[in-house]
C-alpha positions as a printed NumPy array, in Angstrom:
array([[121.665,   7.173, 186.995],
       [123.561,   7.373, 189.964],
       [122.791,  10.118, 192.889],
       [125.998,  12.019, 191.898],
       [124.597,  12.36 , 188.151],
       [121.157,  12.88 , 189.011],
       [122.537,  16.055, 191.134],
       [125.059,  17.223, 188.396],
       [121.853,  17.168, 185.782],
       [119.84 ,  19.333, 188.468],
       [122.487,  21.552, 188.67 ],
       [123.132,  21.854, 184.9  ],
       [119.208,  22.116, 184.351],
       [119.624,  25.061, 187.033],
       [122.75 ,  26.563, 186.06 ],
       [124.264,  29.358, 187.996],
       [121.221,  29.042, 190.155],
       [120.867,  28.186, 193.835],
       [119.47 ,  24.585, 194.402],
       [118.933,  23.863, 197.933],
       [120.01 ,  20.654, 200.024],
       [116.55 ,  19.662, 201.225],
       [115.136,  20.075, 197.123],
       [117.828,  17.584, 196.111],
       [117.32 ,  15.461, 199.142],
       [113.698,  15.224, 198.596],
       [113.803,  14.548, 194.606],
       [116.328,  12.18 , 194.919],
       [115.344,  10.348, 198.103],
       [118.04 ,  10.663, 199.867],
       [119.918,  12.402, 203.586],
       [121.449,  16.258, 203.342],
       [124.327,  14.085, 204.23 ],
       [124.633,  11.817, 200.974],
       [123.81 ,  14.745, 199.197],
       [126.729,  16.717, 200.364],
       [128.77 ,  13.258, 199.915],
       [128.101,  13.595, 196.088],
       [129.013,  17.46 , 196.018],
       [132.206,  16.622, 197.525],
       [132.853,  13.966, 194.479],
       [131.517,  16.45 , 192.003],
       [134.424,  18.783, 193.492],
       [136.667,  15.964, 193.282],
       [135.857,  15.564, 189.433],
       [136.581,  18.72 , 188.67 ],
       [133.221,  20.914, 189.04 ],
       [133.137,  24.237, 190.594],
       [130.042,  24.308, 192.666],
       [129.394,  27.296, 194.732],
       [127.732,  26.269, 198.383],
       [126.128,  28.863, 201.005],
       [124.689,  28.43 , 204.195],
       [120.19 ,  28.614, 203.841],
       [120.884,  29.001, 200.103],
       [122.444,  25.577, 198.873],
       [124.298,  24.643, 195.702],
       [125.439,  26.427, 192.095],
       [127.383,  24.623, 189.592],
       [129.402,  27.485, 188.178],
       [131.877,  25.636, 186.023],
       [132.983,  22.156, 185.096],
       [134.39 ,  18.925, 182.781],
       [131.919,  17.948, 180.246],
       [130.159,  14.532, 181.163],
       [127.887,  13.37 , 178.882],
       [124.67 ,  12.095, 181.219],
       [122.165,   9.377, 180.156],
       [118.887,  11.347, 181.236],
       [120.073,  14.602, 179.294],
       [121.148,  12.347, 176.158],
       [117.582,  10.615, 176.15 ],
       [115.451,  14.271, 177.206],
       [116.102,  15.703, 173.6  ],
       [115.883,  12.447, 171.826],
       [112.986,  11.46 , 169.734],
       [113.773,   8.069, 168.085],
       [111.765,   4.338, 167.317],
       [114.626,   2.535, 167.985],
       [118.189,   3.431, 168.746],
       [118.62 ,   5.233, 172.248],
       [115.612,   3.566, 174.143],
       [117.926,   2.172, 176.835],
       [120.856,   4.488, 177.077],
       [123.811,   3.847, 179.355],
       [126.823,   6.301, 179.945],
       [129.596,   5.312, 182.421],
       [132.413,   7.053, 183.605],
       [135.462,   4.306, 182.055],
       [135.265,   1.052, 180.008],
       [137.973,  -0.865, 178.269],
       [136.143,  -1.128, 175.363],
       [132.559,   0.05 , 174.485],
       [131.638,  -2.903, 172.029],
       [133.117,  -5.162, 174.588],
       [130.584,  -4.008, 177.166],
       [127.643,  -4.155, 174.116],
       [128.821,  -7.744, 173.293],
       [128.416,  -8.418, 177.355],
       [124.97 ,  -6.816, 177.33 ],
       [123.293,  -8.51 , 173.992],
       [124.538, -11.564, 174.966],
       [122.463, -11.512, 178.717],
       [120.142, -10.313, 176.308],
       [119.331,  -6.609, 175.855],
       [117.134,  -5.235, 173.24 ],
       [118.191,  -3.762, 170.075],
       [118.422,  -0.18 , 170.569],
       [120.576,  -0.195, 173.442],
       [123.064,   1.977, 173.526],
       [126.602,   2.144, 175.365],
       [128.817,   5.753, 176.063],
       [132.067,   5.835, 178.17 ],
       [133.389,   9.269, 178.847],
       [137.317,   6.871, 178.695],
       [138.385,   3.705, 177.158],
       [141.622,   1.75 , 178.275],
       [141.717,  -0.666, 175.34 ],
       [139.366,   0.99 , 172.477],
       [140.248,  -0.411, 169.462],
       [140.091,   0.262, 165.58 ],
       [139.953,  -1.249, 162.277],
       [143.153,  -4.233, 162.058],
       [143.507,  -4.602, 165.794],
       [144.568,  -0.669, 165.895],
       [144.165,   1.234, 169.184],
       [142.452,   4.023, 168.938],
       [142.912,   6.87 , 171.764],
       [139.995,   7.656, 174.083],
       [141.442,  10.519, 176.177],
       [138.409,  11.477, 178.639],
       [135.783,  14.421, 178.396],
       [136.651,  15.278, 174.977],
       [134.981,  12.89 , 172.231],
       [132.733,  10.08 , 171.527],
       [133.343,   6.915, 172.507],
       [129.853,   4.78 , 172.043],
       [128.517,   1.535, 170.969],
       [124.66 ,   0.714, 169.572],
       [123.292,  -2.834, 169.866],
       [120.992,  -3.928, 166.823],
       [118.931,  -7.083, 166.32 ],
       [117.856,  -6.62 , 162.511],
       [115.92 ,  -9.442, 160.998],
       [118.021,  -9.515, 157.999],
       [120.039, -12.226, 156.257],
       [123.213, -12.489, 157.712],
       [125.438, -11.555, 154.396],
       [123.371,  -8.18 , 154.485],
       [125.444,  -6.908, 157.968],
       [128.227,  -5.508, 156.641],
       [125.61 ,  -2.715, 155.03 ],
       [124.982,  -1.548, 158.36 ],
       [128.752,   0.008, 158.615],
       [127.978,   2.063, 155.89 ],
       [124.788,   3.37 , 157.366],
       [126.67 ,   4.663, 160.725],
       [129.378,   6.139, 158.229],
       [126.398,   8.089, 156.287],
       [124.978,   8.985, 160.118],
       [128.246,  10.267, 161.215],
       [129.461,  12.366, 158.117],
       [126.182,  13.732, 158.099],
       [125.136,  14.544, 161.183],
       [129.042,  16.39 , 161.208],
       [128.423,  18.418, 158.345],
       [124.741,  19.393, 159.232],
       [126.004,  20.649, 162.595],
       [129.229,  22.351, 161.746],
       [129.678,  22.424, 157.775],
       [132.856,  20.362, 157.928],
       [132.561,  18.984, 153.895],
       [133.238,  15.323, 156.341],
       [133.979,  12.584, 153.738],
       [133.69 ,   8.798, 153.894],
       [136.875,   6.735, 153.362],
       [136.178,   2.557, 152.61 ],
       [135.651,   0.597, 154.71 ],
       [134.843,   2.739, 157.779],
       [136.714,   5.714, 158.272],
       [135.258,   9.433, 158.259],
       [138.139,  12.381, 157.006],
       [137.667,  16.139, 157.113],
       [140.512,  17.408, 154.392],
       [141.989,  14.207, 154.1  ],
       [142.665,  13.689, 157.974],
       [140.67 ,  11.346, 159.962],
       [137.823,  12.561, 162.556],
       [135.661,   9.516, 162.84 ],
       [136.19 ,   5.441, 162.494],
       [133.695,   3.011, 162.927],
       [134.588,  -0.94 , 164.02 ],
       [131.352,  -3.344, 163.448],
       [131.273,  -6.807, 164.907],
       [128.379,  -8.75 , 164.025],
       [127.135, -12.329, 166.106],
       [125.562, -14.942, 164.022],
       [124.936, -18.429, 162.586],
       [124.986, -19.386, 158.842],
       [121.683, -18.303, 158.377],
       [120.583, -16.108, 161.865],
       [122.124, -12.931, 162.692],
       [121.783, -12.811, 166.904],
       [123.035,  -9.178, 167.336],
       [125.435,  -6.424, 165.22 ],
       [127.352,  -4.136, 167.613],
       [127.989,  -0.878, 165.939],
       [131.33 ,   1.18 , 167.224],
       [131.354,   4.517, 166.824],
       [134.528,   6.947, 167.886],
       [134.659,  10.304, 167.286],
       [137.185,  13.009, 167.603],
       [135.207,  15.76 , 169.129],
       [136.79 ,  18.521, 171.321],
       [140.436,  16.597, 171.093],
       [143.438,  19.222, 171.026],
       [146.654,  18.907, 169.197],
       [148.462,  18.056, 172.155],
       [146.197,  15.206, 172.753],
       [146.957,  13.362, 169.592],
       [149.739,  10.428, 169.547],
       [153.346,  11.62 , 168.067],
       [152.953,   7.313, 166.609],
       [149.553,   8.256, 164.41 ],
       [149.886,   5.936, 160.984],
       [147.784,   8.795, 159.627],
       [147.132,  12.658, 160.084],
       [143.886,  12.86 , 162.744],
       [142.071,  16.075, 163.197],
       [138.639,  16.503, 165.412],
       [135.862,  19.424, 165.647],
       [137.585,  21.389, 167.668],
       [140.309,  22.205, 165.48 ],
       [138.264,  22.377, 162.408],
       [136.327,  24.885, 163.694],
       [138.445,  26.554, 166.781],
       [135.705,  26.123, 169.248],
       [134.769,  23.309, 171.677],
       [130.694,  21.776, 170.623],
       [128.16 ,  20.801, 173.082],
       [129.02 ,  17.139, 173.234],
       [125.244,  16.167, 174.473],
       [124.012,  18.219, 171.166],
       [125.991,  15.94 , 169.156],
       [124.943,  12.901, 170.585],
       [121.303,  13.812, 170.14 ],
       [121.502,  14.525, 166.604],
       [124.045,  11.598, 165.711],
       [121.895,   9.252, 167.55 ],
       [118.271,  10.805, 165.476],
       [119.898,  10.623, 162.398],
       [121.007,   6.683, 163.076],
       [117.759,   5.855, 164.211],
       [116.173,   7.562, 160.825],
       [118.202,   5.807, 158.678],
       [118.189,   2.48 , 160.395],
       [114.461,   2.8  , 160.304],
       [114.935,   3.27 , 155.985],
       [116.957,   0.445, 156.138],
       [114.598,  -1.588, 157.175],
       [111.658,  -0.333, 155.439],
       [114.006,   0.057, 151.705],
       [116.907,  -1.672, 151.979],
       [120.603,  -0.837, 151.741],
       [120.268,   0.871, 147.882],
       [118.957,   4.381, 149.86 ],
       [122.412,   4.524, 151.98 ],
       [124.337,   3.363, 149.221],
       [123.366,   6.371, 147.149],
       [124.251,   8.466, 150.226],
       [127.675,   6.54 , 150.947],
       [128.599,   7.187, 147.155],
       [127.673,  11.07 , 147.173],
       [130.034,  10.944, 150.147],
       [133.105,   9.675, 148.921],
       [135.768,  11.28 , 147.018],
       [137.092,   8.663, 145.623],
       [133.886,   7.587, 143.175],
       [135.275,   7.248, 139.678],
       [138.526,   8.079, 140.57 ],
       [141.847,   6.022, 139.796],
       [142.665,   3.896, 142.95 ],
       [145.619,   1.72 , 144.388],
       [144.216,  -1.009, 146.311],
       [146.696,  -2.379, 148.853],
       [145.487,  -6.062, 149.531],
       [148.937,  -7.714, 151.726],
       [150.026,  -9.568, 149.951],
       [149.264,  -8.261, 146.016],
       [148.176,  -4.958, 144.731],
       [145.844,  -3.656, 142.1  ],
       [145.33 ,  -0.648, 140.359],
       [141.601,   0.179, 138.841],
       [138.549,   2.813, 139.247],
       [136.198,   2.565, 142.032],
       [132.589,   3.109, 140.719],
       [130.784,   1.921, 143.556],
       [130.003,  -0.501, 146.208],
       [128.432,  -3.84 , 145.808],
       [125.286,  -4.837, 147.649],
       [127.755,  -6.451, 150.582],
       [129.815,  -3.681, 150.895],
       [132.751,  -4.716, 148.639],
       [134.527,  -2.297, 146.977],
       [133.767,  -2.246, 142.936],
       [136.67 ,  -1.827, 141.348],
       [136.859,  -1.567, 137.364],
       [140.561,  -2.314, 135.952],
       [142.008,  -0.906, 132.518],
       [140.482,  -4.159, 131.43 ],
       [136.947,  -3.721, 131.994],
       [136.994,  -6.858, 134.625],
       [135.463,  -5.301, 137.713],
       [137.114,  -6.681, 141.1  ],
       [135.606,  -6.248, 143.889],
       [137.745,  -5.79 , 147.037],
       [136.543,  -6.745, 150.485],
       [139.725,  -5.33 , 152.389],
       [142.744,  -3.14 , 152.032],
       [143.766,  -0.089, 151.93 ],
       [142.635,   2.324, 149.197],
       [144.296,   5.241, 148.235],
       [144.157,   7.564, 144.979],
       [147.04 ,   6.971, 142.391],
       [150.184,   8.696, 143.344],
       [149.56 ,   9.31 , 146.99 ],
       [151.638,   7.882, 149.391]])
C-alpha cells in the first residue's frame, strides 16, 4: 500500500480517535513532514480529519475507499485474494488482470479499482463505473482444466455473486444466462469472462465482476438498454463495501475450491435453483433467427438447453433470452 493508505487504514482502525504524528511516522517509516503531506491528500480526497497541536490526527468522516490490507485482514481463503491489489482508477480491471497474468502472476490474484474509464460488458457494452460506490474487480485463475470446461467458471462467479447478495441483504438476487445477476427483474450484477489458451492448455481465465453497490438513481445512465437497480436502492441504506468484498471473495474461493475437487455438476445445481427461467417458455433471440422452446437446463459447457414443441433440444450458446410475451 501506499503511505497515504497505510495512514487512512490507521485512522479507520482508530476511528474518532487521536493518532499522533510521531506513531504514524514511526510505523510507517517515514518524516512528520510526509506524514502531514498524505493528510493534506486525504483532505484533498474528501476525508474530514480533525488535527490538534500535541494530540495529532482523527478521521471523523469520509468517501468510502476500499483498501487492500483491510480487504485481505478479514479474509480467510486457499486461493482467491492471496495477492490483492486496489487502485484508485483503471480503464478496465480485466485489462490490468490480462497485463498481470501475462508477466506472470499467480492464480488468485486479484484486481479492485475504486473507477473505470472504459469498463466494459457483455457485446462490447460499457458498463458505468462511477467512483466510491460499487464493485469494480477482476480475479486471475490458472485452473488445470481442459480448455472447453472455462466457460463453467462464469457460472460459478454468477452463483458467488447472487449468493453472497442474498446471504447479506435478502435481495431474492436471480441469475439471468449468460452472466447477468437481476433483483426483480432489473440488473445489479454482470460478469464478463475472458479466458487465454491453446487448443488443448488453458494459460489463465480472467473473471470480471461489476457490481452495483451503493449507486443512486441519479447515477444511472438516462441510455440504459435495460432497467438497473443496486443495493442501495433495494434496501434504502448504503452497505459496508469492504464487508462485501470479504464475503463475495470467501464464497468464490469456496466454490472455486468445489470446482476443482467435484466438478462443474455442484454449481450447476446451484445456477439452476437460481434462475427463474428453468422450465419456463423462452424466446431466444440469436441475430439473425429466433427460436421459441423451454429451457430445462444448462449443458456441461454452459450452453443453454433448450427443448422445442418438438422434443429436439437446442442448445444455445448466445443470445438473448427472454420469457414468452415480454418485450
Amino acid at each position: 500500500m501506499t503511505s497515504r493508505d497505510q495512514i487512512l487504514s490507521l485512522f479507520r482502525l482508530n476511528f474518532g480517535e487521536f493518532v499522533s504524528g510521531q506513531e504514524i511516522s514511526s510505523e510507517l517509516n517515514i518524516s512528520r513532514a510526509a506524514v502531514w503531506k498524505q493528510v493534506k491528500l486525504l483532505r484533498e480526497l474528501g476525508f474530514e480529519i480533525d488535527a490538534q497541536r500535541s494530540r495529532g490526527y482523527r478521521l471523523l468522516s469520509g468517501p468510502d475507499v476500499l483498501l487492500s490490507a483491510e480487504i485481505e485482514r478479514g479474509l480467510q481463503a486457499r486461493t482467491i485474494g492471496r495477492s490483492l491489489l486496489c487502485l484508485d482508477r483503471l480503464d478496465s480491471t480485466n485489462a490490468k488482470v490480462r497485463q498481470l497474468a501475462e508477466e506472470g502472476a499467480e492464480g488468485g490474484t486479484v484486481v479492485i479499482a475504486d473507477r473505470q474509464s472504459a469498463g466494459r460488458g457483455r457485446l462490447g457494452r460499457r458498463w458505468e463505473s462511477p467512483p466510491s460506490v460499487n464493485l469494480y474487480c477482476s480475479i486471475l485463475l490458472r485452473p488445470q482444466i481442459p480448455v472447453q470446461q472455462a466457460p463453467q467458471l462464469t457460472f460459478l462467479s454468477a452463483v458467488a455473486v447472487a449468493e453472497t447478495l442474498n446471504h447479506l441483504y435478502q435481495l431474492s438476487a436471480r441469475v439471468k444466462w449468460p452472466n447477468d445477476i437481476l433483483v426483480g427483474g432489473a440488473k445489479i450484477a454482470g460478469l464478463l469472462n475472458e479466458v487465454n489458451a491453446e487448443t488443448e492448455q488453458i494459460h489463465f481465465v480472467v473473471l470480471g465482476v461489476g457490481i452495483n453497490l451503493n449507486m443512486t438513481a441519479a447515477q444511472f445512465p438516462d441510455e440504459l438498454l435495460y432497467p438497473a437497480t443496486s443495493v442501495l436502492l433495494e434496501q434504502g441504506t448504503a452497505i459496508d463495501r469492504t464487508a462485501f468484498v470479504q464475503a463475495f471473495l470467501q464464497r468464490l474461493d469456496g466454490y472455486y475450491q468445489e470446482f476443482l475437487a467435484e466438478g462443474f455438476v455442484p454449481i450447476r445445481r446451484r445456477w439452476e435453483a437460481l434462475c427463474d427461467l428453468l422450465n419456463t417458455p423462452v424466446e431466444v433471440d440469436q441475430n439473425p433467427g429466433r427460436l421459441q422452446g423451454t429451457v430445462i437446463g444448462l449443458d456441461s459447457d454452459g450452453a443453454l438447453r433448450v427443448q422445442l414443441d418438438n422434443g429436439k433440444v437446442e442448445r444455445v450458446l448466445a443470445g438473448d433470452v427472454r420469457p414468452v410475451g415480454q418485450t
